[in-house]
C-alpha positions as CSV (number, residue, x, y, z in Angstrom):
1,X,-195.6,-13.9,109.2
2,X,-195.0,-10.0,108.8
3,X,-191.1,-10.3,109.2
4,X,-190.8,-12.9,106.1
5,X,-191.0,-11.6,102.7
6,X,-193.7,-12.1,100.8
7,X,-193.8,-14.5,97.3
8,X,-195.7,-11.1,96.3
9,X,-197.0,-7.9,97.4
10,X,-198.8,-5.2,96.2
11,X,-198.3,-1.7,97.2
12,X,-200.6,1.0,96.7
13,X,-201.6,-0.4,93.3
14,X,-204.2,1.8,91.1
15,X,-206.2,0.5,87.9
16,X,-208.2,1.8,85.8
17,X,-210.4,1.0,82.8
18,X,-211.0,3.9,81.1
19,X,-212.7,6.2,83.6
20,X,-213.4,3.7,86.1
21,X,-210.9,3.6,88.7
22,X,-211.3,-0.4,89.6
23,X,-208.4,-0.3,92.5
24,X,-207.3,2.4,94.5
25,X,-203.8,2.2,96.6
26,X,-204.5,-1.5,97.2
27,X,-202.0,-3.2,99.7
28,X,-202.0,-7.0,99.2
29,X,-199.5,-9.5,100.6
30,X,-199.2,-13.2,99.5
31,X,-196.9,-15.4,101.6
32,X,-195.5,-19.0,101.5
33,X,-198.5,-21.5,102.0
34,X,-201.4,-19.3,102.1
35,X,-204.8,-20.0,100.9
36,X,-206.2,-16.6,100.4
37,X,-209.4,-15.8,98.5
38,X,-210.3,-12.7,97.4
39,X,-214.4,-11.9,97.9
40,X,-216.3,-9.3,97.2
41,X,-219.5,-8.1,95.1
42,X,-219.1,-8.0,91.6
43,X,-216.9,-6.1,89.3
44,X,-214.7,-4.8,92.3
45,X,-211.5,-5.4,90.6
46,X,-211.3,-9.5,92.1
47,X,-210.0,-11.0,88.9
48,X,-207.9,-7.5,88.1
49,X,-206.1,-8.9,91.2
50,X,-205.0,-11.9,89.6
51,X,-203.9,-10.5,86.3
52,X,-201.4,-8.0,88.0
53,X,-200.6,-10.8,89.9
54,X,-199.7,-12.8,86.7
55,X,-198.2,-10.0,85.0
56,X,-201.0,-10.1,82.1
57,X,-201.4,-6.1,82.7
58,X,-199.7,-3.5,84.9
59,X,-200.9,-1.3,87.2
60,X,-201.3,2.8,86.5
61,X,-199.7,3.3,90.0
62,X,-198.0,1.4,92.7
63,X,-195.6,-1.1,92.8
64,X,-195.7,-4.7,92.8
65,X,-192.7,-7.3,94.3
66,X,-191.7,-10.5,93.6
67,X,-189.9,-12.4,96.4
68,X,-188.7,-8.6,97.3
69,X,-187.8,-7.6,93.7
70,X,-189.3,-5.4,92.4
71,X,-191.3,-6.1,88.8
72,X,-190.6,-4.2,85.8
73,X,-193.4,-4.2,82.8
74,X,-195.8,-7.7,82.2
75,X,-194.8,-11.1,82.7
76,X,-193.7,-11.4,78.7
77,X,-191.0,-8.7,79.4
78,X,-189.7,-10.7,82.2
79,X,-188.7,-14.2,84.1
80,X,-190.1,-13.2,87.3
81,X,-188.4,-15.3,90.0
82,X,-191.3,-17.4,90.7
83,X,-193.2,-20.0,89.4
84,X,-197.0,-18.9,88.6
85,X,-199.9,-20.8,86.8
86,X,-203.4,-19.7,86.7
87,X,-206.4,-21.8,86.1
88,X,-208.9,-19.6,84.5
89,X,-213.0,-19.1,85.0
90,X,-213.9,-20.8,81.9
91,X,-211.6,-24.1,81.4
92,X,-209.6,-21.8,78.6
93,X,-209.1,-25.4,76.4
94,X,-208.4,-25.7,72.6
95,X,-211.6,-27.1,71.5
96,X,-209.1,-28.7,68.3
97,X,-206.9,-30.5,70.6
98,X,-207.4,-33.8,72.7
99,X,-207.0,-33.3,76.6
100,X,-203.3,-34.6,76.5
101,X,-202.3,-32.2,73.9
102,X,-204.1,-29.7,76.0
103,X,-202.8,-31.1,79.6
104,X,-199.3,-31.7,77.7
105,X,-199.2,-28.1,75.9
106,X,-196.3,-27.0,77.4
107,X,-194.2,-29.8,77.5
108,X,-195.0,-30.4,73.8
109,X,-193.6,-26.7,72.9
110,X,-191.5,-26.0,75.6
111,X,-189.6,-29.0,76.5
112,X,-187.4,-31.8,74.9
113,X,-188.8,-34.4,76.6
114,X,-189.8,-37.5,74.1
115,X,-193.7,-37.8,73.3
116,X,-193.7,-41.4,75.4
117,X,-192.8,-39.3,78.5
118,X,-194.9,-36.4,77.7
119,X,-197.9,-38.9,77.9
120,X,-196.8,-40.6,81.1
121,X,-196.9,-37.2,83.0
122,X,-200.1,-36.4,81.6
123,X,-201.8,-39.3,82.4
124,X,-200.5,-38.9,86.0
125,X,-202.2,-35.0,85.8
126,X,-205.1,-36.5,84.8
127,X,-205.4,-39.5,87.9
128,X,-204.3,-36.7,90.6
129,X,-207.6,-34.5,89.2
130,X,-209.4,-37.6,89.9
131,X,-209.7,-38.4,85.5
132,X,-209.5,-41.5,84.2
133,X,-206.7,-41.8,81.7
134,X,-208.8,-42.7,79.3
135,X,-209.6,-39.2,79.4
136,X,-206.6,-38.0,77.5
137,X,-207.9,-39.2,74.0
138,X,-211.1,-37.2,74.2
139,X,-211.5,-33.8,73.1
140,X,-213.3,-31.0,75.5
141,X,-216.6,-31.0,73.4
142,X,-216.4,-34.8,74.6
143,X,-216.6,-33.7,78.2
144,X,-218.6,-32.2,81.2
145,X,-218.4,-28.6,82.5
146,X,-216.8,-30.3,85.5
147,X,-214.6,-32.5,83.9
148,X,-213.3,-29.6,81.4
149,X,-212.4,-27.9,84.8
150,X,-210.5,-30.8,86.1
151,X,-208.4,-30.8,82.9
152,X,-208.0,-27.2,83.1
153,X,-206.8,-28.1,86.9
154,X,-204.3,-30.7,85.4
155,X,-202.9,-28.7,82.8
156,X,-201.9,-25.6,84.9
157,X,-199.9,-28.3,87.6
158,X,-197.8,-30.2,84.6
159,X,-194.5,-29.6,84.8
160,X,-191.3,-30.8,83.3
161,X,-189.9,-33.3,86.8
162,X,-186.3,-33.1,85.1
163,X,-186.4,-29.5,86.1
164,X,-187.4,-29.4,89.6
165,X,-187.2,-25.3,89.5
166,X,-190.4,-25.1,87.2
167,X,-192.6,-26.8,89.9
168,X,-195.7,-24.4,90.7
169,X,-194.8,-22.0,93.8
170,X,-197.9,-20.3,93.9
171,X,-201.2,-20.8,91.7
172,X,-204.0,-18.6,90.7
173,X,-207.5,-19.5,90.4
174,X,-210.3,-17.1,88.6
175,X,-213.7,-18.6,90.1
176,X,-213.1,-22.5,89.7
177,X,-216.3,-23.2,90.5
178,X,-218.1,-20.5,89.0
179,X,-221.0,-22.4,86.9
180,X,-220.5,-25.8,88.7
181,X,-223.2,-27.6,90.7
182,X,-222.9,-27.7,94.2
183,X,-221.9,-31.7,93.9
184,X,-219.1,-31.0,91.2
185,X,-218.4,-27.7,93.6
186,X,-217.6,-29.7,96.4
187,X,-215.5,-32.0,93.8
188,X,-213.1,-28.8,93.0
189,X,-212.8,-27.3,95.9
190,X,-211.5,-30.8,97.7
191,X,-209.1,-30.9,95.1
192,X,-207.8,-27.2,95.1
193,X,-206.9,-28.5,98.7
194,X,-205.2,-31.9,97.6
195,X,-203.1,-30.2,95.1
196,X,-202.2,-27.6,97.5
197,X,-200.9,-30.5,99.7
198,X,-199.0,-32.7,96.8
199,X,-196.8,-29.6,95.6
200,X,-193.9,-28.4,97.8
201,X,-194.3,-27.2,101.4
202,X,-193.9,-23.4,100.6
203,X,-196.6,-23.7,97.5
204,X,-199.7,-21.1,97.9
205,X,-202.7,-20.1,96.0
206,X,-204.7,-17.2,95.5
207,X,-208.4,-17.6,94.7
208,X,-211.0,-14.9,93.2
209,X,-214.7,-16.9,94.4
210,X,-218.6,-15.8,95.4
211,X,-219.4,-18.9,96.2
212,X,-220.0,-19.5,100.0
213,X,-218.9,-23.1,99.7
214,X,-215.6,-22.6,98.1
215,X,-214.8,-19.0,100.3
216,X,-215.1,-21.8,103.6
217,X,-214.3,-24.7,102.4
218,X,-210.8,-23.6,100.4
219,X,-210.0,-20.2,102.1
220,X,-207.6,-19.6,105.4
221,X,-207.1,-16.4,104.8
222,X,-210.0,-13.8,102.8
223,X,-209.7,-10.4,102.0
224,X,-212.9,-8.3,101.0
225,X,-212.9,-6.0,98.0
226,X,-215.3,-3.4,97.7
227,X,-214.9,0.1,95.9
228,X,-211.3,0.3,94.4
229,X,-210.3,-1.1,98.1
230,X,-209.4,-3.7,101.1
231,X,-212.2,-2.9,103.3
232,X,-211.6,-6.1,105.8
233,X,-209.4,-9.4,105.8
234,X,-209.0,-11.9,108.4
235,X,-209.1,-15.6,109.1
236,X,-212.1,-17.8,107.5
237,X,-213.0,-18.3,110.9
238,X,-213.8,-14.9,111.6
239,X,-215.8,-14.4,108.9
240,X,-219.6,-15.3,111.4
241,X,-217.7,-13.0,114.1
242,X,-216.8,-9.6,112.3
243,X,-218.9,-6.4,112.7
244,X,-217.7,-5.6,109.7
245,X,-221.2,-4.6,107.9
246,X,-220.1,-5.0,104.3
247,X,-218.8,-8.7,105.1
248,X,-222.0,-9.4,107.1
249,X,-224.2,-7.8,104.0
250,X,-222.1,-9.7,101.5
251,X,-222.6,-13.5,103.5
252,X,-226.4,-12.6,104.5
253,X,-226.7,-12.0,100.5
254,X,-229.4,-8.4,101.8
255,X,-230.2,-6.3,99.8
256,X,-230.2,-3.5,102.7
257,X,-226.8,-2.3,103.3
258,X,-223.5,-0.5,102.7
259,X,-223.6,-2.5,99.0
260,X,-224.7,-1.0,96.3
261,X,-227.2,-3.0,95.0
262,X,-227.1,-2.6,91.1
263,X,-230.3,-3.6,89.7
């Protein structure tokens, strides 16, 4: 895996928020078909991750590559050469539209597809997230919180199938089951997996999560954040083995340890 060139990496990336450095000199390497969750206590730069990541904000310091090129300002100043979508912690839906004009946003603006078509590849979003079709007419007041994620699920895979080069290489997901109960948990985290397995071969993802469930059940690869850094990373399976006391602190959930405990 360490002779192929990364989809991205990140090296020695610094951010901060006004005087609070966040990350500090972070290495980070994403590769073709990996599952990689990020963990770590709260407010250690997790979601930060993801948004240099997906170009929404650049880092002080370091550098970040793109299949080997190097990136150059956000995501709006460039056409990176890969295909990213994010689905975000809170569903991030237009309260005024219906779920196909959310689902279908960006084939309705970006795309000359005819409305007819636009609603056949919604509805097909919607049954691969497990929604009825019937779904599509209702607005997101009209729905669960699990259902709302499901739809924010479906709208970040739609793509147009006449261009086969805008088909998702790597997605991005900010706690997707942050807020969920541990039935509807269960019902995301399968399908973070099945989407995974319906894109292309090469596609990966890159999850932010505190939930035990969804760190197990989604994650083959997990790298710990704490204080600005990478302090471990290995296989899921490793995760009962390590010595690692900050890992072990983190899964025991004790309050005795090398985490701060903020009260």
């Amino acid at each position: 895996m360490s002779e192929k060139v990364p989809l991205i990496e990140l090296k020695g990336v610094s951010k901060s928020f006004g005087d609070r450095k966040i990350l500090n000199k972070i290495d980070l390497q994403v590769y073709h078909q990996d599952a990689l969750v990020i963990i770590g206590p709260s407010g250690t730069g997790k979601s930060t991750i993801l948004r240099l990541i997906a170009g929404l904000i650049e880092p002080d310091e370091g550098e970040i590559y793109i299949k080997g090129e190097k990136r150059k300002g956000l995501i709006e100043d460039n056409t990176d050469p890969l295909n990213m979508t994010m689905v975000f912690q809170q569903a991030a839906l237009f309260d005024s539209l219906t779920v196909r004009e959310n689902v279908g946003f960006s084939l309705y603006q970006h795309s000359n597809l005819s409305s007819k078509k636009i609603k056949k590849i919604v509805n097909e979003s919607l049954e691969k997230v497990g929604l009825p079709t019937e779904t599509a007419d209702l607005f997101p007041s009209e729905l669960s919180g699990g259902m709302r994620k499901r739809v924010s699920f479906a709208r970040a895979v739609v793509f147009n199938p006449e261009k086969q080069e805008e088909h998702p290489e790597i997605v991005l997901y900010d706690e997707p089951t942050a807020g969920l109960d541990p039935i509807a948990s269960t019902v995301v985290e399968d399908l973070v997996r099945k989407l995974q397995s319906s894109f292309t071969d090469s596609t990966a993802y890159v999850m932010v999560s505190h939930q035990e469930s969804t760190i197990r059940r989604t994650g083959d690869r997990v790298v710990f954040l704490y204080d600005g850094k990478v302090q471990w990373q290995g296989g899921v399976g490793e995760i009962d083995d390590t010595e690692n006391q900050l890992v072990k602190q983190f899964f025991s959930a004790s309050t005795q340890g090398p985490i701060k405990v903020i009260n």
